[in-house]
Backbone as XML, in Angstrom:
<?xml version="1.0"?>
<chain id="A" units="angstrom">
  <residue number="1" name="UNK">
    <atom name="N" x="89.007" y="95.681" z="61.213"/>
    <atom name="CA" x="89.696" y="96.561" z="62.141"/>
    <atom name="C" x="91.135" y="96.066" z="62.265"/>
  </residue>
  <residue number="2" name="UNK">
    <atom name="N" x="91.772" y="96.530" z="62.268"/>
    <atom name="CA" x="93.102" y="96.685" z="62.297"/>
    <atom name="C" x="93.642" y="96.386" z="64.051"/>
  </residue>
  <residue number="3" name="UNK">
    <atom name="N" x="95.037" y="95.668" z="64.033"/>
    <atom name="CA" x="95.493" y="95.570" z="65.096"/>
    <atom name="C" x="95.693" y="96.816" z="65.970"/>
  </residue>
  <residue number="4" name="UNK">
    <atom name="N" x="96.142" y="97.645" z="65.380"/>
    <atom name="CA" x="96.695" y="98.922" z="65.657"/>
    <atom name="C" x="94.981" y="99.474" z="66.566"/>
  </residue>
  <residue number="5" name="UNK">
    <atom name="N" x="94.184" y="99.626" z="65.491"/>
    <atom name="CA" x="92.583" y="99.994" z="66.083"/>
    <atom name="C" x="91.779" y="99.400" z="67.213"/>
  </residue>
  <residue number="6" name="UNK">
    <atom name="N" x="92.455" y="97.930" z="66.810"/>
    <atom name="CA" x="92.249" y="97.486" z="68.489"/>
    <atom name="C" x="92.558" y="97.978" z="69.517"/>
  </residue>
  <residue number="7" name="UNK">
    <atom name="N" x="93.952" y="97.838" z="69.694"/>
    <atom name="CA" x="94.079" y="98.130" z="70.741"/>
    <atom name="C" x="93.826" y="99.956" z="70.922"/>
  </residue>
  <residue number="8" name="UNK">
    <atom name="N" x="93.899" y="100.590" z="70.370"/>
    <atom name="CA" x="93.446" y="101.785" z="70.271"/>
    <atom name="C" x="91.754" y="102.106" z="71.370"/>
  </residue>
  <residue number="9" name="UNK">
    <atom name="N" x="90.779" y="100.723" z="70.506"/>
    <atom name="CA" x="89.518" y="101.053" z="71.078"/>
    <atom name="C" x="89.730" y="100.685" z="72.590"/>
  </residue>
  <residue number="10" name="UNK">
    <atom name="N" x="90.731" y="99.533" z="72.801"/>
    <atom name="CA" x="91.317" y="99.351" z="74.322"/>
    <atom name="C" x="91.493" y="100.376" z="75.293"/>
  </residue>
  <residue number="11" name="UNK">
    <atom name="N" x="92.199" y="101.181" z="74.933"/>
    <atom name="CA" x="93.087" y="101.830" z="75.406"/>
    <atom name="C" x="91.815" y="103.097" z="75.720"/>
  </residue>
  <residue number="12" name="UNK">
    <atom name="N" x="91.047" y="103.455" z="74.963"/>
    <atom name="CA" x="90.477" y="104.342" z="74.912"/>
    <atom name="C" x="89.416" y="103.765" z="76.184"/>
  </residue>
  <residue number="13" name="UNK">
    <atom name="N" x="88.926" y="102.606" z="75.837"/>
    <atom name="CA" x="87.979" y="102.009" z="77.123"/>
    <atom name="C" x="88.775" y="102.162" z="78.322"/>
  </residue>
  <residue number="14" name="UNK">
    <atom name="N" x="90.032" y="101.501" z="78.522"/>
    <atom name="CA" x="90.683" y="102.085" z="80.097"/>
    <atom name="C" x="90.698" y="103.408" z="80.089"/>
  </residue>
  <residue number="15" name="UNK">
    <atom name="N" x="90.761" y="104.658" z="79.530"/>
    <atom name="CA" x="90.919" y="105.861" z="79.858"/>
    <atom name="C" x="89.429" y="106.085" z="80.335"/>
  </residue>
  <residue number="16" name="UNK">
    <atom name="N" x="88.263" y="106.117" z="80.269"/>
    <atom name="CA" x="86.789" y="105.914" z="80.205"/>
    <atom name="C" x="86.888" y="105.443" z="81.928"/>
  </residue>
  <residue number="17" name="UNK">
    <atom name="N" x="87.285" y="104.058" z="81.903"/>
    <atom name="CA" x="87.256" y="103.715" z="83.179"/>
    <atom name="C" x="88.129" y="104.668" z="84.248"/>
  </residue>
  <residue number="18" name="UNK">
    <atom name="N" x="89.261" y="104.419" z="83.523"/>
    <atom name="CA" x="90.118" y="105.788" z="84.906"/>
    <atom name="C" x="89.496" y="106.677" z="84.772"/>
  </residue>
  <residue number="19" name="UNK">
    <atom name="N" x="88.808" y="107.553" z="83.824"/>
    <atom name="CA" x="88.378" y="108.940" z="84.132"/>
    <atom name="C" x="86.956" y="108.498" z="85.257"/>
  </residue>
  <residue number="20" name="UNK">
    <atom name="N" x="86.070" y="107.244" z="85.326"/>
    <atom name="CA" x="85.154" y="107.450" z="85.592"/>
    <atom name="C" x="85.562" y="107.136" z="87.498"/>
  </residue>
  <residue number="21" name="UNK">
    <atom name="N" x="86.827" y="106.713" z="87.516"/>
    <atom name="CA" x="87.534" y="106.651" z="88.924"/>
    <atom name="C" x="88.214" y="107.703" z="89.461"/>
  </residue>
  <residue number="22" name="UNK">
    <atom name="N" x="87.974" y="108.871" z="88.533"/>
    <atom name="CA" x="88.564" y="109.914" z="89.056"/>
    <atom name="C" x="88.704" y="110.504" z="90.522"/>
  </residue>
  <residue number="23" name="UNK">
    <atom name="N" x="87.604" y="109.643" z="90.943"/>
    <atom name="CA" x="87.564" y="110.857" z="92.793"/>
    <atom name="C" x="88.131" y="109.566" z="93.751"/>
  </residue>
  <residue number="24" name="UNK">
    <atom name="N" x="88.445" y="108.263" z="93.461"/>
    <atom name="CA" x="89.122" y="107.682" z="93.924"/>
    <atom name="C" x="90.384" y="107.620" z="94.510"/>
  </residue>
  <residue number="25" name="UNK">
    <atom name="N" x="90.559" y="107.143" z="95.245"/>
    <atom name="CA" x="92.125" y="107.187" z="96.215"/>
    <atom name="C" x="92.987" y="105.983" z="95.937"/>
  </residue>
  <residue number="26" name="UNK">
    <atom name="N" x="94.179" y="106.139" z="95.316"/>
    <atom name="CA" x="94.634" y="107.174" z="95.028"/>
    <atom name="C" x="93.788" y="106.989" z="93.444"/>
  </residue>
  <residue number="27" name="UNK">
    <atom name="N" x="94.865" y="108.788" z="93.558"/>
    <atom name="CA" x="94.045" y="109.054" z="91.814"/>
    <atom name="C" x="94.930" y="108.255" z="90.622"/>
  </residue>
  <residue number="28" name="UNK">
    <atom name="N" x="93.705" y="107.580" z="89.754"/>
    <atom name="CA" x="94.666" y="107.276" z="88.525"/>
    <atom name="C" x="95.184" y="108.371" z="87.643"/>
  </residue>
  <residue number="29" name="UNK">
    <atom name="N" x="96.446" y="107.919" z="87.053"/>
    <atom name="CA" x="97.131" y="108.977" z="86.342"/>
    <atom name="C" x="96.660" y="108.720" z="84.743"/>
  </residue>
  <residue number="30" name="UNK">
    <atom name="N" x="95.921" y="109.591" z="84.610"/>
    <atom name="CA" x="95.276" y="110.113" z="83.106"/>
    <atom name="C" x="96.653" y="110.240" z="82.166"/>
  </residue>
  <residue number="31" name="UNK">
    <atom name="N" x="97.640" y="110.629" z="82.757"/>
    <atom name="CA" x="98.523" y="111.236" z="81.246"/>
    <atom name="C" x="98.960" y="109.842" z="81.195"/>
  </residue>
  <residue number="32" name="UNK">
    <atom name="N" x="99.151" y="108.634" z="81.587"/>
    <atom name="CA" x="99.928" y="107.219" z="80.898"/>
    <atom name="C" x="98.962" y="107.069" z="80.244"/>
  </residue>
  <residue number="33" name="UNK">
    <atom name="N" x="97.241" y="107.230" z="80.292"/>
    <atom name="CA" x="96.109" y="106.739" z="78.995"/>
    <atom name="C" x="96.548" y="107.487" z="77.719"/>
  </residue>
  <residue number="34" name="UNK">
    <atom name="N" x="96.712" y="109.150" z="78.194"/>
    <atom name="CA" x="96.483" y="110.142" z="76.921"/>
    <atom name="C" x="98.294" y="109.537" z="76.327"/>
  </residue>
  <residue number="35" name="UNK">
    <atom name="N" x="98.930" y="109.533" z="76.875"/>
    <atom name="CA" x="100.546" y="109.176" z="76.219"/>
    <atom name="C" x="100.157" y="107.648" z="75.316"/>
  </residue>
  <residue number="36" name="UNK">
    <atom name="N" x="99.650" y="106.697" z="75.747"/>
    <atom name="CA" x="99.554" y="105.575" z="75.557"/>
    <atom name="C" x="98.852" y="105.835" z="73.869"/>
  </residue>
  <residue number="37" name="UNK">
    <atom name="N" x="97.600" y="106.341" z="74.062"/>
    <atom name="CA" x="96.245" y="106.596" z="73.033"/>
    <atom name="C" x="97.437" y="107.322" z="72.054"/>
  </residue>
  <residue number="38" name="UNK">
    <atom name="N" x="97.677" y="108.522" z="72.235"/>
    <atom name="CA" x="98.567" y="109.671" z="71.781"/>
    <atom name="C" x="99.727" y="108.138" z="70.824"/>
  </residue>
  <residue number="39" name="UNK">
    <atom name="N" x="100.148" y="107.355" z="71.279"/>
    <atom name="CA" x="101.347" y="106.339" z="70.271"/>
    <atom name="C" x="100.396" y="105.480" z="69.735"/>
  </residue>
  <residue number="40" name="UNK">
    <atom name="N" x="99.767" y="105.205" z="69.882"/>
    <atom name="CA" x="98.940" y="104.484" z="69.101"/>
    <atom name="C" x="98.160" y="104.853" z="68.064"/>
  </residue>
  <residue number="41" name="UNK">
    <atom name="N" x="97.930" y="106.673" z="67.929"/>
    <atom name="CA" x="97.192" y="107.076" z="66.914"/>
    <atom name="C" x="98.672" y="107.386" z="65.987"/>
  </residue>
  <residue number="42" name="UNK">
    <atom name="N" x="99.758" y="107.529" z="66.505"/>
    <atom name="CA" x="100.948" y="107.951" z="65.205"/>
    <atom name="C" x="100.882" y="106.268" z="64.379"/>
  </residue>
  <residue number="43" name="UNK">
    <atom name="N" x="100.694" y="105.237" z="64.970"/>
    <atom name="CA" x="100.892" y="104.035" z="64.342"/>
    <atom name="C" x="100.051" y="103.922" z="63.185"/>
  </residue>
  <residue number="44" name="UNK">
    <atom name="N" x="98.768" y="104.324" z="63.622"/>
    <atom name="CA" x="97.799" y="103.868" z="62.248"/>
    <atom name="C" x="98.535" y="104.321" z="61.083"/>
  </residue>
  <residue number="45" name="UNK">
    <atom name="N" x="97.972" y="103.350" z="59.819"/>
    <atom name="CA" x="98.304" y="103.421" z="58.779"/>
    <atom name="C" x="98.111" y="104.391" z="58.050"/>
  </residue>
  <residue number="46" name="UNK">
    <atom name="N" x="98.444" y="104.316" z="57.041"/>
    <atom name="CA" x="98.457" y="105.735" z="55.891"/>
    <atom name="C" x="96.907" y="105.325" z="55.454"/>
  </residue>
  <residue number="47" name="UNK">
    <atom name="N" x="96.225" y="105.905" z="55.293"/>
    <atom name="CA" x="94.653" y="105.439" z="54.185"/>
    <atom name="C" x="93.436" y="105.398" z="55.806"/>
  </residue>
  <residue number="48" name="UNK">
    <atom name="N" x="93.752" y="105.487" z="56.555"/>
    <atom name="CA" x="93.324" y="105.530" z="57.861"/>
    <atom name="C" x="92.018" y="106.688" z="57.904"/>
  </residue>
  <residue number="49" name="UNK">
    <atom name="N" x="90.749" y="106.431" z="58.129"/>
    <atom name="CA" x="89.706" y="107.213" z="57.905"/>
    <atom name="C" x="89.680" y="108.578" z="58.398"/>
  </residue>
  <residue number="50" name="UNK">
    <atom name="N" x="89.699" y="109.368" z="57.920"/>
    <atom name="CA" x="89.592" y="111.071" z="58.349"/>
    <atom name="C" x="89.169" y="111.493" z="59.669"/>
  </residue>
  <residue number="51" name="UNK">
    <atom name="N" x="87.883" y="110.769" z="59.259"/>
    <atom name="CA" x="87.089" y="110.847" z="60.744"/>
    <atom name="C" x="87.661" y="110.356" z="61.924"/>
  </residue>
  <residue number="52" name="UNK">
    <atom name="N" x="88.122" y="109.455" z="61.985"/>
    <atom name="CA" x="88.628" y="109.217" z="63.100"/>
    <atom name="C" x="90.080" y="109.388" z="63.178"/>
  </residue>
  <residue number="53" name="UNK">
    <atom name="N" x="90.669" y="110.185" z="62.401"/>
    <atom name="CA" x="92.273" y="110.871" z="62.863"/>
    <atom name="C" x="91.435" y="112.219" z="63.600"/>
  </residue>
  <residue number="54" name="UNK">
    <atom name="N" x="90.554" y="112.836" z="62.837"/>
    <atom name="CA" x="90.367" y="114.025" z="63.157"/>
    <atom name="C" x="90.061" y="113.995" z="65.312"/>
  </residue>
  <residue number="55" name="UNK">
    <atom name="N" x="89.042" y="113.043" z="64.880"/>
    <atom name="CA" x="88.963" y="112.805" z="66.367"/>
    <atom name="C" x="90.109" y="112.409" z="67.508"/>
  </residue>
  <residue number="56" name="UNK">
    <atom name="N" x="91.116" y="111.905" z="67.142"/>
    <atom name="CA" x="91.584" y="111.819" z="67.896"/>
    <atom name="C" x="92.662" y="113.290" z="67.891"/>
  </residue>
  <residue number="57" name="UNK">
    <atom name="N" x="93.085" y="113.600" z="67.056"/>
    <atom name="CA" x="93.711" y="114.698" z="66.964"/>
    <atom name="C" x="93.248" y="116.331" z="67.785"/>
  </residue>
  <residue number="58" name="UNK">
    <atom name="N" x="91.733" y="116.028" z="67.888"/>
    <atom name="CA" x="91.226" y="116.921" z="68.345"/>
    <atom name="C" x="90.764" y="116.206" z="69.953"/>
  </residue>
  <residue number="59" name="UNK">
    <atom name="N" x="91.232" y="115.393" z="70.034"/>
    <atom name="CA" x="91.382" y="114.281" z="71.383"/>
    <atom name="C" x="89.642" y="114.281" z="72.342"/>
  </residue>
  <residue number="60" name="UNK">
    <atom name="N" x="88.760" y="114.110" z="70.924"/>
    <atom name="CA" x="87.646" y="113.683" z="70.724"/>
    <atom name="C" x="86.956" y="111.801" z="71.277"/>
  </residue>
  <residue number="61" name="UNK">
    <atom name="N" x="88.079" y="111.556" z="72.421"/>
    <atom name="CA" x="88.147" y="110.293" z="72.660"/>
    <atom name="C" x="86.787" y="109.572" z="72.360"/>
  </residue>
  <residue number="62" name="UNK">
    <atom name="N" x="85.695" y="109.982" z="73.018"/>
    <atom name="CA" x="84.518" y="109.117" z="73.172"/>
    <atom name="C" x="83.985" y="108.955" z="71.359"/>
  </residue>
  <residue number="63" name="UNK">
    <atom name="N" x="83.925" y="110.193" z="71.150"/>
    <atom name="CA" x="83.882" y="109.577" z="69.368"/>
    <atom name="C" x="84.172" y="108.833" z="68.485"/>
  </residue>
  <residue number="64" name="UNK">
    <atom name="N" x="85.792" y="108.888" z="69.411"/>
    <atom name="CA" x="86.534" y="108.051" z="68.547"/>
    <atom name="C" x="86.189" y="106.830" z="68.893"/>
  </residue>
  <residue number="65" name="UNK">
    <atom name="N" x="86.300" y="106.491" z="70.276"/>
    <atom name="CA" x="85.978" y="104.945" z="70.618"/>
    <atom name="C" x="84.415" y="104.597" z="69.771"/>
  </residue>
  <residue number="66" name="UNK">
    <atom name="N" x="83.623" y="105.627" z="69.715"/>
    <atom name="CA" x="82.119" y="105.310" z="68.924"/>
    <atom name="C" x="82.565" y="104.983" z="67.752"/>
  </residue>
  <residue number="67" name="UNK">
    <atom name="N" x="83.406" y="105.616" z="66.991"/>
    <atom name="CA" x="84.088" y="105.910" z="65.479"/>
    <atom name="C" x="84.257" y="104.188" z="65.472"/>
  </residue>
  <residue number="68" name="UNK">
    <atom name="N" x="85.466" y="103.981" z="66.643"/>
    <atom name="CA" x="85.994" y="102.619" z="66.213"/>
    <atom name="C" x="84.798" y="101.349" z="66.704"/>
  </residue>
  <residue number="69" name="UNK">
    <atom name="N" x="84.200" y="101.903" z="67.260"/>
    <atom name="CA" x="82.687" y="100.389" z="67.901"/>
    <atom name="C" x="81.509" y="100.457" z="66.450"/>
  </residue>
  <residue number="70" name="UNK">
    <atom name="N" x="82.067" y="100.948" z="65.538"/>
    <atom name="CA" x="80.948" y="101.395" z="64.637"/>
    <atom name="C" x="79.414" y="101.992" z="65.071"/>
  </residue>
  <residue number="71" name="UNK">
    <atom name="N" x="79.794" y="102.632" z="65.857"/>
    <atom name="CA" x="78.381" y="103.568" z="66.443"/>
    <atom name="C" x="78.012" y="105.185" z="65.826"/>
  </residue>
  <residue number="72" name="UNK">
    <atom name="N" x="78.045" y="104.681" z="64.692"/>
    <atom name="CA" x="78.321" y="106.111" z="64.123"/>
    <atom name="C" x="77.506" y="107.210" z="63.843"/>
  </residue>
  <residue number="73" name="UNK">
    <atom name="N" x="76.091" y="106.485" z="64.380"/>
    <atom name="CA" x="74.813" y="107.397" z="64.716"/>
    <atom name="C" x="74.790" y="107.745" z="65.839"/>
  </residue>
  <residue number="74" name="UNK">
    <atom name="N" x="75.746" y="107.306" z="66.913"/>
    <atom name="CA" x="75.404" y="107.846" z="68.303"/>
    <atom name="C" x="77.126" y="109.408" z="67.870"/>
  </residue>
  <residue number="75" name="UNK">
    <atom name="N" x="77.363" y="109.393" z="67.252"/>
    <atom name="CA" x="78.429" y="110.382" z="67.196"/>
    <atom name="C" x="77.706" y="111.552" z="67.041"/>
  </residue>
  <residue number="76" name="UNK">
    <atom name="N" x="77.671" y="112.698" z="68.172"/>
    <atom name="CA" x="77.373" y="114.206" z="67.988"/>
    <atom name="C" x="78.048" y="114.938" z="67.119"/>
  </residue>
  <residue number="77" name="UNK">
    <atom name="N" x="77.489" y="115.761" z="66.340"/>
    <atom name="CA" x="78.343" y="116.483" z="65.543"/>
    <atom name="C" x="79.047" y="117.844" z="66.434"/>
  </residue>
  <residue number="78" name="UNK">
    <atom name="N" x="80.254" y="118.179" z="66.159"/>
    <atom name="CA" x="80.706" y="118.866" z="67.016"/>
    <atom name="C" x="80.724" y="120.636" z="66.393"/>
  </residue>
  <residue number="79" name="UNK">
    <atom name="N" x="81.326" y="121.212" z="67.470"/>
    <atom name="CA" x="81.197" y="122.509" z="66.029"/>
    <atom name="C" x="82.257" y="123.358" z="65.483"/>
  </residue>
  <residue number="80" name="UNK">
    <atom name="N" x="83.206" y="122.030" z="64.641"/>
    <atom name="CA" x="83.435" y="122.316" z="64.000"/>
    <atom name="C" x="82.963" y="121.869" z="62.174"/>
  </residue>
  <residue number="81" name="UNK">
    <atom name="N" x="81.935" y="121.040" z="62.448"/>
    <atom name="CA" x="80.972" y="120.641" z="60.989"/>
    <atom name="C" x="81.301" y="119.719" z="60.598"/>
  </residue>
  <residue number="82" name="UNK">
    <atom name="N" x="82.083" y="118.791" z="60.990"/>
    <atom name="CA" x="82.542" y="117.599" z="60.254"/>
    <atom name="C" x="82.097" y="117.259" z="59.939"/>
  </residue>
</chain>
């Protein structure tokens, strides 16, 4: 895994947590995760697996974090057939 993918699967775990703090006071702000995730997927490298650009592109977060934990049997297929 790549530095870049690290922190990626990071980043994706704090968004997980803020979303799951959502009804909390005050509210965390979701768009510094999605901005954060969002620069970190332009970084990955060129040769970078399909599957998981697609996911994030289609801002498929939890997949992706599965994509990057190698959980790749717990990944639902979505419908668009990937």
């Amino acid at each position: 895994m790549t530095t870049t993918e690290q922190q990626l699967l990071e980043a994706l775990k704090k968004l997980e947590a803020a979303v799951a703090g959502i009804n909390s006071q005050p509210k965390p702000d979701l768009m510094t995760h999605f901005d954060r995730i969002d620069a970190l997927a332009a970084e990955l490298p060129d040769g970078t697996d399909g599957e998981l650009l697609h996911y994030l592109h289609k801002k498929g977060y939890q997949k992706a974090r599965l994509y990057l934990e190698g959980r790749f049997s717990e990944i639902e297929k979505g419908g668009c057939l990937r």
